[in-house]
C-alpha positions in Angstrom: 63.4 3.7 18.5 64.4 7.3 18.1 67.4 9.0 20.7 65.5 11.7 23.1 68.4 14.3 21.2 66.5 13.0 17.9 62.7 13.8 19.3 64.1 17.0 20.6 65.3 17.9 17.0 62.3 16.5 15.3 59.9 18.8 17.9 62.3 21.8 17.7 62.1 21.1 13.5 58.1 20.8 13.8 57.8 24.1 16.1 59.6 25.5 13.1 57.9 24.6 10.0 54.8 24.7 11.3 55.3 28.0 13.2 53.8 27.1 16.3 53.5 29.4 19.6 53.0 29.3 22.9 52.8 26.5 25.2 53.8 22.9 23.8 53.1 19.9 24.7 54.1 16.5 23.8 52.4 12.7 23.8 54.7 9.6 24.6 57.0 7.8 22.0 54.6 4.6 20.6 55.0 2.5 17.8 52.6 3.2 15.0 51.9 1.2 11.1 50.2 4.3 10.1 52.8 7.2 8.7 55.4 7.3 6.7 57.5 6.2 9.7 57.8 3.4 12.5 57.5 5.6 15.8 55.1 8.8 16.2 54.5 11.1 18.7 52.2 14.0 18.6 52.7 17.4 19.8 50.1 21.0 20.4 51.0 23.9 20.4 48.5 26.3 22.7 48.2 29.8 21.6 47.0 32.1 24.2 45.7 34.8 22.0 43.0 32.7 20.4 42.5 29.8 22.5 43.3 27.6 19.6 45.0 23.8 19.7 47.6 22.9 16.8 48.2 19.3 17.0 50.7 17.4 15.0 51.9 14.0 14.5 55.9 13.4 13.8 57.2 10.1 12.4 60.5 8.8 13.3 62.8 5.5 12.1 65.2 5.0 14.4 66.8 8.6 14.3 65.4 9.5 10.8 62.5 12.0 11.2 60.1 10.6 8.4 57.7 13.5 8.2 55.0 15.8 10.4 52.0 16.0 9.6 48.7 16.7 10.9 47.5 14.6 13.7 44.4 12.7 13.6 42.1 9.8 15.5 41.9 6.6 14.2 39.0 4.7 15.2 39.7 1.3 17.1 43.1 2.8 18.9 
């Protein structure tokens, strides 16, 4: 499981890269098989100007961040 100082740096690295604004929030830490990594927790950025939700999944091993990518549902979790 990743360190909280690794999630912070994987979020402040995602809030980055994908140039998100405004108000963020963040999902718990779960276990996941689908990603490139073990551990994934999502993120959304909420941009007051338009009213629009960013959402995105980042994938942690141990304190490896794996990847980001756009989060989606998948049906039967």
């Amino acid at each position: 499981m990743p360190t909280v100082a690794c999630r912070k740096q994987g979020i402040a690295q995602t809030v980055t890269e994908e140039k998100i604004t405004g108000s963020i929030e963040m999902s718990d830490l779960r276990e996941s098989d689908h990603g490139p990594g073990r551990f994934v927790l999502c993120i959304r950025g909420i941009e007051p100007k338009y009213s629009r939700l960013t959402t995105y999944a980042v994938f942690f091993d141990n304190d490896d961040l794996q990847g980001i990518a756009d989060a989606v549902m998948i049906d039967g979790l």
